[in-house]
C-alpha positions as CSV (number, residue, x, y, z in Angstrom):
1,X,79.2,104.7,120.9
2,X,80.8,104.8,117.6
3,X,80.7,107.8,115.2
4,X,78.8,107.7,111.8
5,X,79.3,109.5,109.1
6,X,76.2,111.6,109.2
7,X,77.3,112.3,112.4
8,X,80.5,113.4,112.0
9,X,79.6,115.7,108.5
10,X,77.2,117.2,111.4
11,X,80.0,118.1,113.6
12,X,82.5,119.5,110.9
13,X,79.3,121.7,110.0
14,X,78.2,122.9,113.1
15,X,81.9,124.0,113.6
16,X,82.2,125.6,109.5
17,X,78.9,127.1,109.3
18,X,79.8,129.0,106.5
19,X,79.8,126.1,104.1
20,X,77.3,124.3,102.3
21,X,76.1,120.8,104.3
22,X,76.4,119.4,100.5
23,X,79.6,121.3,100.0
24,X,80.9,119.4,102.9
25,X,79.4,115.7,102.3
26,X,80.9,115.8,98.4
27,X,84.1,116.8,100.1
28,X,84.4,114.0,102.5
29,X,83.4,111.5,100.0
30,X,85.9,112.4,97.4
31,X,88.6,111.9,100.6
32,X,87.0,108.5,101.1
33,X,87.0,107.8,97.3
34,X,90.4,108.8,97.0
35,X,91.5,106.5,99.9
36,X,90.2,103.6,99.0
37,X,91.4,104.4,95.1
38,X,94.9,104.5,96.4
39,X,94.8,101.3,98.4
40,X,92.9,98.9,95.7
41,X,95.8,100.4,93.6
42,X,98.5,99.4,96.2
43,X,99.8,102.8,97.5
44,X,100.2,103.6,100.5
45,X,97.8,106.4,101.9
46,X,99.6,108.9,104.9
47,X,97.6,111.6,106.6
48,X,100.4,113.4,108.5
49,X,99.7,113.3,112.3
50,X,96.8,110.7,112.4
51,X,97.7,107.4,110.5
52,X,99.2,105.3,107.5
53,X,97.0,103.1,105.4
54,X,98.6,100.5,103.3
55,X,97.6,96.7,101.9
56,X,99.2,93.5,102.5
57,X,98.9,90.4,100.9
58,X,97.3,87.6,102.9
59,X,99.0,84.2,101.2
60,X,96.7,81.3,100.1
61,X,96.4,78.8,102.6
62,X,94.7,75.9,103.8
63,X,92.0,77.6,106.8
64,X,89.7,75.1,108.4
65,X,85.3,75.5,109.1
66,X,85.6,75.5,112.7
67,X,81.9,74.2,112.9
68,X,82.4,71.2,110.5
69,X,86.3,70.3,111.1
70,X,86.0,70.7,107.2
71,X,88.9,71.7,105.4
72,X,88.6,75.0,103.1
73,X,91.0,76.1,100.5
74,X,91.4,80.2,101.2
75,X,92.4,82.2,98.2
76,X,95.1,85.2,99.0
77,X,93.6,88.2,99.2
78,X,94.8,91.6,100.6
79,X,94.1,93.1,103.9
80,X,94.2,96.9,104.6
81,X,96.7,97.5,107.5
82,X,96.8,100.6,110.0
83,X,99.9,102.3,111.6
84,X,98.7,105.2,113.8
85,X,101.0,108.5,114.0
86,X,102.8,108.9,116.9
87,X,101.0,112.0,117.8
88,X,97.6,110.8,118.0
89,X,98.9,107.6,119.6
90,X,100.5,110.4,122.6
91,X,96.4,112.4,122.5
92,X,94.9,109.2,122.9
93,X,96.6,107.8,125.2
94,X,98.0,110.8,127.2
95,X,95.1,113.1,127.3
96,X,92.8,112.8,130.0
């Protein structure tokens, strides 16, 4: 089962009682803001110890409509690309 947001702003409360539920939900949200700021941007976003965010440019090509054998013209257009860190790479896959 994936994790939501609600869900997760549950858990980070339940374990931080001492703050605000809104506190907490304006918090995450200006993380998320500021994430996706930085990569329209084209920085690179690094959380030390969980991941790297950064965007790459997808070239404009000539893609094909699987259904119709039609052929499509795709614009480029930039994809967001994930590196995990090394150490939640090890707790994912060395934690049992």
């Amino acid at each position: 089962m994936a994790i939501v947001k609600s869900r997760l702003l549950q858990k980070i409360y339940k374990k931080y009682p001492n703050f605000y539920k809104k506190d907490l939900e304006k918090f995450f949200n200006i993380i998320l803001e500021e994430i996706k700021y930085s990569l329209k941007k084209g920085e690179r976003v690094e959380l030390r110890g969980f991941g790297i965010w950064s965007t790459r440019n997808q070239k404009s090509r000539i893609s094909r409509n699987p259904k119709t054998g039609e052929k499509i013209h795709t614009p480029e257009k930039k994809n967001i690309h994930f590196k995990m860190a090394k150490e939640l790479f090890n707790k994912i896959n060395n934690d049992k």
